[in-house]
PAGU-413034 format. One record per residue (C-alpha): residue in three letters; chain; x, y, z. Coordinates in nm, 3 decimals, padded with zeros to 5 digits. Layout:
N
[r "ALA", "A", [X, Y, Z]]
...
END
This chain:
102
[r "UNK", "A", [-07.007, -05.313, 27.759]]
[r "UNK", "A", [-07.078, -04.944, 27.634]]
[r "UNK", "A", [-07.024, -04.733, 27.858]]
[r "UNK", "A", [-07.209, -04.361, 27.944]]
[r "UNK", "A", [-06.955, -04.190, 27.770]]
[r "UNK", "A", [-07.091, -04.333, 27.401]]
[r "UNK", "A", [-07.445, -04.261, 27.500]]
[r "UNK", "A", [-07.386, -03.889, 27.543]]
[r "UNK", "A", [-07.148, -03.891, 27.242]]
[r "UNK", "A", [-07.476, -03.970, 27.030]]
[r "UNK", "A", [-07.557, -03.766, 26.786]]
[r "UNK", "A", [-07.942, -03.626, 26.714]]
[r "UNK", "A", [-08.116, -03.927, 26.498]]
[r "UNK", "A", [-07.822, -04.153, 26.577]]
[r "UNK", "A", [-07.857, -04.508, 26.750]]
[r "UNK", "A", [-07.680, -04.848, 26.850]]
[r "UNK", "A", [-07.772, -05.182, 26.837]]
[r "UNK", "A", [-07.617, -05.390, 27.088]]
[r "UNK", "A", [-07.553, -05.801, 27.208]]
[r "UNK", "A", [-07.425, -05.824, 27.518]]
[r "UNK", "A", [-07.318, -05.500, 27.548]]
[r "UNK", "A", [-07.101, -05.447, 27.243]]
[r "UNK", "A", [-07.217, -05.281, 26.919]]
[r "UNK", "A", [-07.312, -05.483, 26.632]]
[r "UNK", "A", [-07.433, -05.528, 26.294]]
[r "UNK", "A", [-07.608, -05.809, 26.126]]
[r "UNK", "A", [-07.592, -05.876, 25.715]]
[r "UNK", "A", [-07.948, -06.032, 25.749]]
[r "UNK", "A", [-08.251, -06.093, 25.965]]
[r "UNK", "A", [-08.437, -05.874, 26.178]]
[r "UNK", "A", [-08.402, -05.657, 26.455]]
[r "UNK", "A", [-08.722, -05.643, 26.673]]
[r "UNK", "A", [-08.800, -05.507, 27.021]]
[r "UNK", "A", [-09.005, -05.614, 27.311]]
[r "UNK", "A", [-09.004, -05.359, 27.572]]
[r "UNK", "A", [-08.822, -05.029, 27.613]]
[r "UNK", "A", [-08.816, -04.662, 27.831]]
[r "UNK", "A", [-08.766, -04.319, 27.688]]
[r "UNK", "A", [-08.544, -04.086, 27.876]]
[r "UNK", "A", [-08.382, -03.701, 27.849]]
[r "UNK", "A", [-08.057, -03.853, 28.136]]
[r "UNK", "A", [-07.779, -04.093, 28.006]]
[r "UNK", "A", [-07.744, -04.202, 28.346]]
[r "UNK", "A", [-08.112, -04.358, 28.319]]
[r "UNK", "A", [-08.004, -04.518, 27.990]]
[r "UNK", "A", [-07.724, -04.698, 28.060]]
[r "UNK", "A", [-07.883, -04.826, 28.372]]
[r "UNK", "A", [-08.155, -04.954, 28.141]]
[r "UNK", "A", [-07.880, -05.127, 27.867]]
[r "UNK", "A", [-07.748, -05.309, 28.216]]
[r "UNK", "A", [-08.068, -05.404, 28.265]]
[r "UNK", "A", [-08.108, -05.555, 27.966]]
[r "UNK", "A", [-07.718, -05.705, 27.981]]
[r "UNK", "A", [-07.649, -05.530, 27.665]]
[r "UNK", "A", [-07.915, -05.682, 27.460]]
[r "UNK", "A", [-08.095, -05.371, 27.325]]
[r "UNK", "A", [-08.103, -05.114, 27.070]]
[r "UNK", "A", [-08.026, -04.738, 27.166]]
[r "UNK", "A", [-08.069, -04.411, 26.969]]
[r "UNK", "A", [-08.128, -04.034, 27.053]]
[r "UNK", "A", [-08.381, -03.808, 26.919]]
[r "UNK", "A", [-08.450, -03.439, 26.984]]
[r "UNK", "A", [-08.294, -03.479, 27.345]]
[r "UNK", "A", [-08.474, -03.844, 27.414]]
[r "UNK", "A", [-08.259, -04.141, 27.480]]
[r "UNK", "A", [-08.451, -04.427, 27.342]]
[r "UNK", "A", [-08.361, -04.790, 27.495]]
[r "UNK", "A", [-08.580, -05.101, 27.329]]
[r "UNK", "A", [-08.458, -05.453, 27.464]]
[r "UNK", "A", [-08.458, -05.616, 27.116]]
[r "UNK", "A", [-08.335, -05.923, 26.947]]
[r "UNK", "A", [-08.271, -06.039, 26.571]]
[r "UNK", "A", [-08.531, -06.294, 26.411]]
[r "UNK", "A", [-08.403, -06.440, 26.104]]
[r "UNK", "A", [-08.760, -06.463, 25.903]]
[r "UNK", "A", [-08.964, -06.079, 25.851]]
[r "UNK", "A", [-09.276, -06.283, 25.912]]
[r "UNK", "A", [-09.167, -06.410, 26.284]]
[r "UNK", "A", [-08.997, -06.012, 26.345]]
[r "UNK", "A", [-09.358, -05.855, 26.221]]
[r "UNK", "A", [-09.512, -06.158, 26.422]]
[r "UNK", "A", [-09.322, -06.065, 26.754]]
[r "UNK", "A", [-09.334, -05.693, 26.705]]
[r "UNK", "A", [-09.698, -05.676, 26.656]]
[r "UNK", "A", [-09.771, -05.894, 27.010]]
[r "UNK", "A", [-09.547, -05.620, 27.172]]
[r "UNK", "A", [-09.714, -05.328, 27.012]]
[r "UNK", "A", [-09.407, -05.231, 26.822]]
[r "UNK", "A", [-09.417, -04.943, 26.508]]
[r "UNK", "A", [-09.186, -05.114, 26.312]]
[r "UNK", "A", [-08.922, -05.369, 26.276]]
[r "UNK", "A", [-08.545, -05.293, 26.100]]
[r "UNK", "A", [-08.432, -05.504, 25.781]]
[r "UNK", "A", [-08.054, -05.545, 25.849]]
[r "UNK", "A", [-08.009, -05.582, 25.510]]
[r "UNK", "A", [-08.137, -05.317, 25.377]]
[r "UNK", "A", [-08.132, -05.107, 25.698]]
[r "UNK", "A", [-08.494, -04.977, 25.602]]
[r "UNK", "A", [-08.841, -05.004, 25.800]]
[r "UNK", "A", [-09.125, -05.215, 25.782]]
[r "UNK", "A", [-09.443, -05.116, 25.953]]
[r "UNK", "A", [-09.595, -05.373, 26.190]]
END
């Protein structure tokens, strides 16, 4: 599991996506959240990527800690499906690493 020390070593516009606590990186599919909390205190973040045992995606923006619980769907239709019931902006094209809009 990630620990507090890699949340505050996060860079501005930098993020993690991680399964069961460890980082990772698909070649295809997916990556779509359900739920998630914005935050300015690490603390609060890492008590959130317990919460969601390590199943989430984590990045930091302009002092904001960002923490989605989020899973990979293999299809873009089932992702846009998913992310769209859960009011999501977008969902990430591993890929390609790019966007699309819900």
């Amino acid at each position: 599991m990630i620990n507090i020390r890699t949340i505050k070593k996060l860079k501005n516009n930098e993020g993690l996506t991680l399964r069961r606590g460890r980082v990772t990186r698909y070649k295809t599919g997916w990556q779509v959240a359900t739920e998630g909390i914005e935050t300015k205190d690490p603390k609060v973040a890492i008590n959130q990527v317990k919460a969601y045992k390590g199943n989430c995606g984590l990045w930091f923006a302009d002092g904001v800690y960002y923490v989605d619980k989020s899973h990979r769907e293999n299809t873009k239709h089932k992702a846009l499906e998913v992310g769209r019931a859960h009011n999501q902006i977008s969902v990430l094209n591993w890929r390609t690493m790019g966007l699309v809009y819900c």
